[in-house]
C-alpha positions in Angstrom: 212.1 95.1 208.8 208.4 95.8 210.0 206.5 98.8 209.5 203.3 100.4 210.5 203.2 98.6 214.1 201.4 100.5 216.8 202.5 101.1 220.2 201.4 102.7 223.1 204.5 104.9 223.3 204.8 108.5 221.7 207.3 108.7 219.4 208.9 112.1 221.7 209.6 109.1 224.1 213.4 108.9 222.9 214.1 112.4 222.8 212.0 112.7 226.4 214.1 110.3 228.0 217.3 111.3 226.5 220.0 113.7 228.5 221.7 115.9 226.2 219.4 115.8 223.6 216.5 117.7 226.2 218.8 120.0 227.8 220.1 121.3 224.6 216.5 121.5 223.1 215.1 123.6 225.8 218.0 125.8 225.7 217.8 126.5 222.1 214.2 125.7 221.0 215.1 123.9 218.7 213.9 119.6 218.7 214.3 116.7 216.3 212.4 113.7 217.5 211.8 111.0 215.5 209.9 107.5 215.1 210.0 105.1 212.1 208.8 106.9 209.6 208.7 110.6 210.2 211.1 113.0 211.5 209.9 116.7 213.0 212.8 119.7 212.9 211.0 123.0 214.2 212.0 125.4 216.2 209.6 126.9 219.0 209.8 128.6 222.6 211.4 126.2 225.1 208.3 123.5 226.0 207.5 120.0 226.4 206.6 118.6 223.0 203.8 116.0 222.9 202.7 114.1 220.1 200.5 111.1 219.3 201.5 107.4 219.0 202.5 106.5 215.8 204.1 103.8 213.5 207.4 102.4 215.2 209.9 100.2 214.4 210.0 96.4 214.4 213.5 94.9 214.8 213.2 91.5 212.5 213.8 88.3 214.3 217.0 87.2 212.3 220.5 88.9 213.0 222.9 90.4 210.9 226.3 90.9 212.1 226.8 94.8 211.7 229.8 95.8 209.5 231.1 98.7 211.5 231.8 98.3 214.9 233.4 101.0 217.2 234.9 100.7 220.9 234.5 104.3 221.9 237.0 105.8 224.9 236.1 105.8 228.5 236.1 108.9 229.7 239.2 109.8 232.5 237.0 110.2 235.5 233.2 110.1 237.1 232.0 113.7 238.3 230.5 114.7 241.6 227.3 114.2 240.1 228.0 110.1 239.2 228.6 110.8 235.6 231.6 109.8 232.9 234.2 113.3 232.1 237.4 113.9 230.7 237.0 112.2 227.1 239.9 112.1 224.8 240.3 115.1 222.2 239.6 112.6 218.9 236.4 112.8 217.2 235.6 109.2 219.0 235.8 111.1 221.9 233.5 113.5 220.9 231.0 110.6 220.4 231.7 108.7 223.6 231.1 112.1 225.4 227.5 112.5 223.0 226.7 108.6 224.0 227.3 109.2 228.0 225.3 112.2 228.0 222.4 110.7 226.0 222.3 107.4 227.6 220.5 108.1 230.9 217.6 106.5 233.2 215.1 107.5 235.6 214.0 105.5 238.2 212.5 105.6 241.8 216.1 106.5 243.3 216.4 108.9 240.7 214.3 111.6 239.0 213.9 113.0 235.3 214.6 116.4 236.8 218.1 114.9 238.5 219.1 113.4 235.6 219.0 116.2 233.2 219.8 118.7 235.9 223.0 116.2 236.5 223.7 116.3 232.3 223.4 119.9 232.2 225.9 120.1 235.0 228.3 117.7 233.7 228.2 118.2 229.8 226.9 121.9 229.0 229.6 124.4 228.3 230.4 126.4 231.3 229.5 129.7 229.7 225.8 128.7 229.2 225.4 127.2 232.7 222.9 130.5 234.1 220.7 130.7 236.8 218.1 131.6 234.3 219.2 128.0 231.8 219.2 126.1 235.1 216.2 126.7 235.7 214.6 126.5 232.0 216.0 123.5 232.9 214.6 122.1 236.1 210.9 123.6 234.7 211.2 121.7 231.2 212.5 118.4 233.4 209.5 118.7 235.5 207.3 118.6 232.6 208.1 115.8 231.2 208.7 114.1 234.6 204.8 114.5 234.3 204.4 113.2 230.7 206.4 109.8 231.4 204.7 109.2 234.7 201.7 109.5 232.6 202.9 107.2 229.8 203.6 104.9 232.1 200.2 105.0 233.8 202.2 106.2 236.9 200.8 108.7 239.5 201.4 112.3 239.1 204.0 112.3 241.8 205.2 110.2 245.0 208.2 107.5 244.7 208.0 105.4 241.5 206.5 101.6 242.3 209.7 99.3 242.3 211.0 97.9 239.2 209.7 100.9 237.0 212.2 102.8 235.2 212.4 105.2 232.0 215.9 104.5 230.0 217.6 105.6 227.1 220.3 103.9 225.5 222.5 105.0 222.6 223.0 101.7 220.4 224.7 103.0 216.9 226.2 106.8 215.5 226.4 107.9 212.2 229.2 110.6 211.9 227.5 114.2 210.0 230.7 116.7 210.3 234.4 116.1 212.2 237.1 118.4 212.7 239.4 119.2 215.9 237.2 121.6 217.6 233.6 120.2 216.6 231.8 117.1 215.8 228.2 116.1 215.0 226.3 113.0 214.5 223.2 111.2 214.1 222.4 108.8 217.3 220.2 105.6 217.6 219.3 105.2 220.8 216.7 102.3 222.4 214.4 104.3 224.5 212.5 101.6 227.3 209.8 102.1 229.9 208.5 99.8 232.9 206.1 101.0 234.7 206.6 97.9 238.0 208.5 95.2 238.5 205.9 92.6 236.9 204.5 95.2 234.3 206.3 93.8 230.6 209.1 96.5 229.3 207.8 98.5 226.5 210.6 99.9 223.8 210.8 102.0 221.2 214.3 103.6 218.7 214.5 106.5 217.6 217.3 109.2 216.1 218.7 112.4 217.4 220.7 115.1 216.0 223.2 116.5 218.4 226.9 118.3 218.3 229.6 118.9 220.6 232.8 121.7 220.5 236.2 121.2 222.0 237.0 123.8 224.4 239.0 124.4 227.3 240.5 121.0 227.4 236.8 119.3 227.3 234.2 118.5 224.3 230.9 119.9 225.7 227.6 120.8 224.5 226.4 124.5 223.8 223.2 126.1 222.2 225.3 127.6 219.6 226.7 124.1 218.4 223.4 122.5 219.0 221.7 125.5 217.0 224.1 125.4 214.3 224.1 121.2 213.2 219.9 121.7 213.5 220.2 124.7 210.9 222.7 122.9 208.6 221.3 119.4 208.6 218.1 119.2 210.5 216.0 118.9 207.6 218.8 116.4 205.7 217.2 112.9 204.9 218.0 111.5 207.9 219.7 107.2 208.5 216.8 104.6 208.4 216.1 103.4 211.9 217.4 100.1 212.2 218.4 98.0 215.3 221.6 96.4 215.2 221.3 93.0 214.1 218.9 94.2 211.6 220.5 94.4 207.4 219.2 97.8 207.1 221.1 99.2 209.9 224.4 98.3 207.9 222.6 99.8 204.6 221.8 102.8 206.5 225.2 103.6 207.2 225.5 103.0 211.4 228.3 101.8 213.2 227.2 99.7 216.3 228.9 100.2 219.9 231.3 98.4 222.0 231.3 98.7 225.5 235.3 99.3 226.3 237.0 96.9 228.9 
C-alpha cells in the first residue's frame, strides 16, 4: 500500500458525496470524514465542512482475494423516490439498508440536493422528518452542490456537461455494535468524480461512521442513533483504509460486498 500521494480531491469528498452519512451530519452536527491518514470527529453547527487536499490512498497493483465476503439482502421494494426499502430485520439488513443509503450519485439528470433530499425521505426516521430538518437539509445539499461543482471545475449552476458525475460507493463494512433494535458500522466507500465525458475519473476511499435503529417494522436512521455511535466510538482508532484486493484490507478487519442475484 502507498502513502503520501497527492490528489486534487479533498478528503470531505466521500462524506460530500455520500447520502446518509450528510443528512445525518447536518442533522446532528456532528461529521467524521476521513482520508488515508487522518480522521476528524467534531461536532459543530450544521455547515458544509471544507478542508484541503491531502495524502490519499493508493490501492497496490497486485490482488488479494479478501477473506470475508458478504452477500447483503435486497431490500423488499423501490420507493416513490427510486430508492431500495423494506430490508430484512437481521443485522445484515441493517447494513444493506446503511450501504443503499450511502451509495448514491449525482449527475446531470440528477442533483446533489435530490439525492440527499430523496435519502432523507426514504431512510430518516419518520419522527425527525420536519419542515425545519427538510430544509437544513435542502440548504446543507445546496452547499455542497456548489463545492463539487467547484471540485470538478464545473460552473456554479446550469445542467452538468454530459458524462460528468459525482458517485459514492460503499465497497467493504466493518461491524462496531449489533443487537435486534440497533446496529453500527464502519463503511468504505469509493468516492469518484468526472467532470465530462472525455475528462479521466478521479477517485478517492474513505471511512464513515454511521448507525441505524429498528423501529416500526423498518431500520432507519435518526440523529439520536447517529449522535450516540459518534459519542461512543468516534474517536476509536478507526480500520486502515484499504481497497479490496489490497492485503491490508483483510488485516484491517473488512468484509467485502457481494451484489445479491
Amino acid at each position: 500500500m502507498s502513502r503520501g500521494n497527492r490528489s486534487g480531491l479533498p478528503r470531505w469528498l466521500g462524506w460530500g458525496t455520500g447520502g446518509l452519512a450528510v443528512v445525518a451530519v447536518l442533522l446532528t452536527g456532528y461529521a467524521v470524514f476521513s482520508g488515508d491518514d487522518e480522521t476528524t470527529t467534531s461536532q459543530r453547527p450544521p455547515t458544509t465542512t471544507v478542508a484541503s487536499p491531502g495524502p490519499t490512498y493508493a490501492a497496490p497493483s497486485g490482488w488479494t482475494e479478501p477473506e470475508r465476503w458478504a452477500v447483503l439482502p435486497r431490500g423488499a421494494r423501490t420507493d416513490g423516490r427510486g430508492n431500495e426499502v423494506g430490508f430484512p430485520h437481521t443485522v445484515e439488513g441493517a447494513v444493506a439498508m446503511l450501504v443503499a443509503s450511502n451509495s448514491t450519485e449525482f449527475n446531470a439528470e440528477r442533483s446533489h440536493v435530490d439525492v440527499q433530499l430523496g435519502v432523507y425521505e426514504s431512510y430518516l426516521i419518520p419522527a425527525d422528518r420536519t419542515e425545519e430538518n427538510r430544509e437544513r437539509i435542502r440548504k446543507g445539499a445546496a452547499e455542497n452542490d456548489a463545492l463539487l461543482r467547484q471540485t470538478m471545475g464545473l460552473p456554479e449552476d446550469g445542467v452538468l456537461p454530459a458524462g460528468a458525475y459525482s458517485r459514492n460507493q460503499v465497497v467493504g463494512y466493518q461491524l462496531i455494535e449489533e443487537s435486534p433494535t440497533a446496529v453500527s458500522a464502519w463503511l468504505l466507500s469509493r468516492a469518484t468524480v468526472r467532470p465530462g465525458e472525455s475528462e479521466k475519473e478521479q477517485g478517492s476511499y474513505t471511512t464513515t461512521l454511521a448507525a441505524v435503529e429498528w423501529e416500526g417494522g423498518s431500520w432507519w436512521v435518526s440523529a439520536a442513533s447517529t449522535e450516540n455511535v459518534m459519542r461512543r466510538h468516534g474517536r476509536d482508532e478507526r480500520p486502515p483504509i484499504a481497497a479490496p484486493g489490497d492485503a491490508a484490507f483483510n488485516s484491517g478487519g473488512w468484509t467485502a460486498i457481494r451484489a445479491a442475484s
